[in-house]
C-alpha positions as CSV (number, residue, x, y, z in Angstrom):
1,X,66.3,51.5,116.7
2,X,68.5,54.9,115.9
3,X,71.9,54.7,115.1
4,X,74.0,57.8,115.7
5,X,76.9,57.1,113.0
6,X,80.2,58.7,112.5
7,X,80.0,59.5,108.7
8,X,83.8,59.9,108.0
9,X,84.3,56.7,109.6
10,X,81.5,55.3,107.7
11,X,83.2,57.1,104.2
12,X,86.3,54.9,104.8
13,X,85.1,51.7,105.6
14,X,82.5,51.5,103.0
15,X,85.1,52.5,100.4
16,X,86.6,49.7,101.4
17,X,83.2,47.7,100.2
18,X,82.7,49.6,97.0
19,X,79.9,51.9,98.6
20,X,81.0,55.2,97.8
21,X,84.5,57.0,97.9
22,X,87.0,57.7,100.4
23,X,85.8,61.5,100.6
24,X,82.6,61.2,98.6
25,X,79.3,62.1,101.0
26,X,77.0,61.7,98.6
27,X,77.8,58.1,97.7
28,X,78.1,56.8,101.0
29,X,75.1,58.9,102.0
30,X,73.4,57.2,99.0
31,X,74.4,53.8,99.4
32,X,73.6,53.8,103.1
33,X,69.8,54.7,102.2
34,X,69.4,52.1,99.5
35,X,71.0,49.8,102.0
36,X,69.1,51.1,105.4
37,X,65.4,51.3,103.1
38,X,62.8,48.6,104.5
39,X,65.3,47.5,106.7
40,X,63.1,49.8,109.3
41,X,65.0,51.8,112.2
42,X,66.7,55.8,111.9
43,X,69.9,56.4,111.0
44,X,71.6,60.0,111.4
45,X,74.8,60.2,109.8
46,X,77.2,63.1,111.7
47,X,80.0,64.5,109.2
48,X,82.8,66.7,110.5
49,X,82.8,69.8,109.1
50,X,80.0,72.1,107.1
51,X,78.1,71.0,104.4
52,X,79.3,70.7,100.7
53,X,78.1,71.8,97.3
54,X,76.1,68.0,97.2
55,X,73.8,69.0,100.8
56,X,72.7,72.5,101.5
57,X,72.6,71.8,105.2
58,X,71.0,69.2,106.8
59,X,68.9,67.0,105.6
60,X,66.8,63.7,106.0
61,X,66.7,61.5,103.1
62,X,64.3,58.6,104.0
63,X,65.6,56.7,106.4
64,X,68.7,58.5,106.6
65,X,69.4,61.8,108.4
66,X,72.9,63.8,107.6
67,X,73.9,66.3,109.7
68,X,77.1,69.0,109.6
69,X,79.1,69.2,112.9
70,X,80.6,72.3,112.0
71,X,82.3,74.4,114.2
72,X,82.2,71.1,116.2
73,X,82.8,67.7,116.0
74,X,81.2,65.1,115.1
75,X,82.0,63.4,118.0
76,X,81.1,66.2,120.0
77,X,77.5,66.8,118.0
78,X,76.7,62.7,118.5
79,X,77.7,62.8,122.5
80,X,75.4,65.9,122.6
81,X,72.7,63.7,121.0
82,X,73.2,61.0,123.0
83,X,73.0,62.7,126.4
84,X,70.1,64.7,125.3
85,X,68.4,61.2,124.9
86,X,65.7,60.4,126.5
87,X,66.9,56.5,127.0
88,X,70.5,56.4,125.7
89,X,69.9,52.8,125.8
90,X,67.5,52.6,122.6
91,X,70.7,54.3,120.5
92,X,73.6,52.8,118.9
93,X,76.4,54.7,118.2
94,X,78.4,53.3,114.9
95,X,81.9,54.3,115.4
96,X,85.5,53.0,114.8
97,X,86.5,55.5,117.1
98,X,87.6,54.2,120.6
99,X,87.6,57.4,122.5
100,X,84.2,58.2,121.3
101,X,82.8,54.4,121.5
102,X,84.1,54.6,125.3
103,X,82.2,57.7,125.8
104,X,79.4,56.5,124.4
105,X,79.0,53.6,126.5
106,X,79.9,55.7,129.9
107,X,76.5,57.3,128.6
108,X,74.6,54.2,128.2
109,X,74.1,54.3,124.3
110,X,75.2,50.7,122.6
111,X,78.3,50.9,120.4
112,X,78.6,49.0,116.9
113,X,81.4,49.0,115.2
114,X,81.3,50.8,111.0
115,X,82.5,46.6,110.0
116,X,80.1,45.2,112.2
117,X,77.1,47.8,110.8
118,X,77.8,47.1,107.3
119,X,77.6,43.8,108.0
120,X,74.1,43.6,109.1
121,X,72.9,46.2,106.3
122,X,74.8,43.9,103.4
123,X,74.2,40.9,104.8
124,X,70.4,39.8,103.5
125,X,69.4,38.8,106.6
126,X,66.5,41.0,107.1
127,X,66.1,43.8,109.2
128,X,68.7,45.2,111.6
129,X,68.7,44.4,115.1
130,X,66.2,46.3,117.0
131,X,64.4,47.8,113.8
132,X,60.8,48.7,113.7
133,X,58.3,49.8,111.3
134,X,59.3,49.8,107.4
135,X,60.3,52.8,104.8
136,X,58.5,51.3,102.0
137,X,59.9,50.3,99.0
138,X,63.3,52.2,97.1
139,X,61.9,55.0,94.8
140,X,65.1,54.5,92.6
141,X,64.2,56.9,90.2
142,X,64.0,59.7,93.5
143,X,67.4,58.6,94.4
144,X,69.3,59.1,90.6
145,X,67.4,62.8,90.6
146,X,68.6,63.5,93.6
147,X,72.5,62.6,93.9
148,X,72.8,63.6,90.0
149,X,72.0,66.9,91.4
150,X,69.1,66.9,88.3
151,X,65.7,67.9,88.7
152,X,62.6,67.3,87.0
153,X,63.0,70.8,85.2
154,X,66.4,69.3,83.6
């Protein structure tokens, strides 16, 4: 299943958990991949704003997809998204946002809330609701190259 999540939401409830910072991308983004790997499903993660010195633009990392709203919003950029779907109904829109989780569901896309979405990632239990298909196994060594910012040149 896709989830369309609102990554500065995201940031400051899985701070709360120890999964990144309260401002810190990369963490979250990173923490969210190891989490959301064999779990199965798509996840797109839409910041606010344009990308930083950690994401040239963006990018899919596995599982995970980050996108830059800039010079929207994020909320804008994921309401696009979800009325350019093809069955609103197969996406879930993670969001603590209740203007944007109303306006998701006047679209017909499923709303989650971030607690609720952590939740099924952290809990063990499998796969998330919905998921197909599996990622493969966690190349951790892929992972510390990449949010280190090293390379194999280093």
């Amino acid at each position: 299943m896709p989830y369309l999540v609102d990554g500065n939401n995201l940031m400051g409830r899985a701070a709360a958990r120890g999964l990144g910072g309260p401002t810190d991308r990369r963490g979250v983004v990173a923490a969210l991949a190891t989490l959301a790997a064999g779990r199965g499903g798509r996840f797109t993660v839409v910041f606010d704003g344009a990308p930083d010195a950690h994401f040239a633009g963006d990018v899919a990392l596995g599982p995970v997809r980050v996108e830059f709203a800039a010079p929207r919003s994020a909320d804008d950029r994921i309401l696009a998204r979800v009325r350019a779907a093809r069955n609103p109904r197969d996406l879930t829109v993670v969001t603590d946002d209740r203007a944007l989780a109303a306006a998701a569901r006047g679209l017909g896309a499923r709303v989650a809330g971030v607690n609720e979405f952590l939740d099924r990632l952290t809990s063990g239990g499998g796969r998330t609701a919905g998921a197909k298909g599996d990622t493969g196994p966690v190349d951790v060594a892929f992972w510390e190259s990449y949010f280190s910012g090293r390379t194999d040149d280093d």
